[in-house]
Every structure is written in C-alpha cells, then in structure tokens.
N, C-alpha and C positions, 0 to 999 in steps of 0.2 A: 642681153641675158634672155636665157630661153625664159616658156614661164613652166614652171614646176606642173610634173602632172598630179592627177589627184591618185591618192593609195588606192589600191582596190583592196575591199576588204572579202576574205574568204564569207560565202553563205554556209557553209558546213558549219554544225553545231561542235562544240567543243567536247573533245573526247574524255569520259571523266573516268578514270581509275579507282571502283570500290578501294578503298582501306582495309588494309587485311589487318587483321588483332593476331598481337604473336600471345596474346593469353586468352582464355578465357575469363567471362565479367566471374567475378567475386557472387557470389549469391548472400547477400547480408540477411541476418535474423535478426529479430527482433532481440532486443534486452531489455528486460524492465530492472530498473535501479530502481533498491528498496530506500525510501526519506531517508536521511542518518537521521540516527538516536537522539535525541537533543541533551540526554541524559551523558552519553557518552562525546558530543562534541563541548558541552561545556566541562568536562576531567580532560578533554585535550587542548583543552584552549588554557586552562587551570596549568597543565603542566608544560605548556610551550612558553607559557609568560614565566613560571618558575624557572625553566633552564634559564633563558633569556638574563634574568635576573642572579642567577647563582654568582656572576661575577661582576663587581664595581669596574673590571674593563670591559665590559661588552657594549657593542653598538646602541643596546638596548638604552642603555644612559647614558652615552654620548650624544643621541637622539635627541633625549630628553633633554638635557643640557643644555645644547645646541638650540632647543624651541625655546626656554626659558631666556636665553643670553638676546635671540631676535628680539623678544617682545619686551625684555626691558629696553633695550636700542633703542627702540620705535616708540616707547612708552615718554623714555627719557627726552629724545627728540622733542614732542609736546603738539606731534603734527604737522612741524615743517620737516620740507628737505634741508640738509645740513649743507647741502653743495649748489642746490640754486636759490635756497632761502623761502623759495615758496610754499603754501601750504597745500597740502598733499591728501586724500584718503587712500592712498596706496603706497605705503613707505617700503622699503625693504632695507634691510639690514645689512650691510658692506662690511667684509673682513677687510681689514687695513692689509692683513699679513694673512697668508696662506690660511685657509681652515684644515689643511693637511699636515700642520705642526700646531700638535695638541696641547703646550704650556700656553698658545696663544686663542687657540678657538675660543673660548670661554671666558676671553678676559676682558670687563667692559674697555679697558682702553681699545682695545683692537676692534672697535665696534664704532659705524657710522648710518645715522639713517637715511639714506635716497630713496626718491622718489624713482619710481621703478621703471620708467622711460627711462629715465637719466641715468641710472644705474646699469641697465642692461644694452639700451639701442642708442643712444646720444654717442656721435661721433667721438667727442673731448668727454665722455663717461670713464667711467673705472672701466669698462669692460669694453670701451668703444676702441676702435683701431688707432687711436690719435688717444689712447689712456696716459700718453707720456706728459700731455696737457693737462689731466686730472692730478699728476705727482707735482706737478708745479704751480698748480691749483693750489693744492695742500699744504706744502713749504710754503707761499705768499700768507697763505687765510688760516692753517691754524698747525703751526710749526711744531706743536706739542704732540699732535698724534705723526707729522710729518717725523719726527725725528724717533718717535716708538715706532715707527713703521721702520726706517734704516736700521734702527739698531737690532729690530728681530728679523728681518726681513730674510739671512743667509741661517736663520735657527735650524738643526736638523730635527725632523719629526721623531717625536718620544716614540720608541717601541709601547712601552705599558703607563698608561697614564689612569690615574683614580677618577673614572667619569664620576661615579657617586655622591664626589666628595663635592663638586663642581656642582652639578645639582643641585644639594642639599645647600649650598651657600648662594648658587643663583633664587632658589625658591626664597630663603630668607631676604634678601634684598628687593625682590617683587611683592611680600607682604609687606615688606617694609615700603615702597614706592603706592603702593595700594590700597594701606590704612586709609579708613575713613571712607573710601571713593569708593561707590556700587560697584561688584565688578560683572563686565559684561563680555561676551562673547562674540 
C-alpha cells in the first residue's frame, strides 16, 4: 500500500457573499400601553365568572367537581397509596373508568388514591405500559372496585350532565369527612 499523501489546503480566504434582504427592516415605534382600569378588570372578571356559571353543564363545575371528588379520594385514602400500601405525601387520585364518561367522574367508587410515581411512571402502574398487570392487581386485591370498573368500563360519555348537582353533593360529603378536623391547605 502506497502511503496516502497529505490534502493541500487552499491559502485563499473564503469568498463570502453579503445577504441581500428582499424587504426592508420594519421601523418599529414606540407604544406606551395605558395600566388597565382596575375598576373595569374586576366587572370583567365579575362577568366572565357569571357566564362561566349561567349553566350547571359548563366546564366551570365540572372543574369544580372534579377537584372536590380528588381530594376526597386522597383524604379518604388516609395517606397511603391504595396499590403499594405505602404511605405517601404525594397521592394522586386514579379514575378506575374513563373521566371522559361523566355518570362516572364524580363517583367516589370510581376513585383510587396512588402514590404518584406509581400511578404515572411504574412500569405495572395504571398508566405504565405493563397497566394490564395493574387490572389484575385489582381483580386479585380488591374485586369490588375491579368489577365497577368492568361493568362501566364500555359506558358512552353523557352529552349533558348536571356538574352542579355533583358539586353540591361532593362539597356536602367533604364537610362531612372534615367535621371537627382544622382544615388546611
């Protein structure tokens, strides 16, 4: 084998082509934005929470609902995880059944509290790619919510559903869980 000779490198400087602009730059001016009104952002805030509210099916209390149904899960829980038994300061609240069929969002059976690794990133989780391990978790350990979860599991989602009315009976069941005890945030 020969032996390879070395590259020659050109000494000429590299030829560089200005950029021609097919526009002209924009000439920006100044705008001074006047504070908003603080008078007139609270009558808009006043009346974006009134729309919001004009109907017991708007997101607005489905919302609601939906935070009320978590925190009794977690409250009910008592601080452990329900799937590894361990105790937790970071629970999160698991729909057994779709939360996109709304006879079931709201209903404490349809509700479990995990610890929120396990619930989110744990391979055999509800949400882990091996969740087929977590359904047979649940049939083994606690066949009651395993067999609410079959039985709703093909439910179709309600066109119009009363969030309101959901609300108004999760709020009563959280003072009721809550008598007595400081409540904290």
């Amino acid at each position: 084998m020969k032996p390879r000779k070395p590259l020659k490198r050109s000494t000429k400087p590299l030829k560089r082509t200005p950029v021609k602009r097919s526009q002209t730059p924009i000439k920006r001016t100044a705008i001074r934005i006047k504070a908003p009104d603080p008078e007139k952002l609270i009558k808009r805030r006043a009346y974006v929470k009134a729309y919001k509210e004009q109907s017991e099916y708007s997101t607005y209390y489905r919302d609601r609902a939906t935070a009320l149904w978590s925190k009794i899960v977690r409250l009910r829980a008592g601080g452990l995880c329900e799937f590894t038994g361990k105790r937790s300061d970071n629970l999160e609240a698991h729909h057994l059944v779709s939360a996109g069929i709304a006879s079931c969002r709201c209903d404490l059976d349809n509700g479990m509290a995990i610890d929120a690794y396990a619930h989110k990133q744990q391979d055999d989780g509800p949400h882990g790619f091996r969740h087929e391990e977590f359904e047979e978790w649940l049939r083994e350990n606690d066949p009651e919510r395993y067999e609410y979860r079959q039985k709703h599991k093909h439910d179709k989602p309600d066109i119009k559903h009363n969030w309101k009315e959901d609300e108004d009976r999760l709020k009563a069941i959280l003072q009721a869980m809550t008598a007595g005890k400081p409540e904290s945030k």
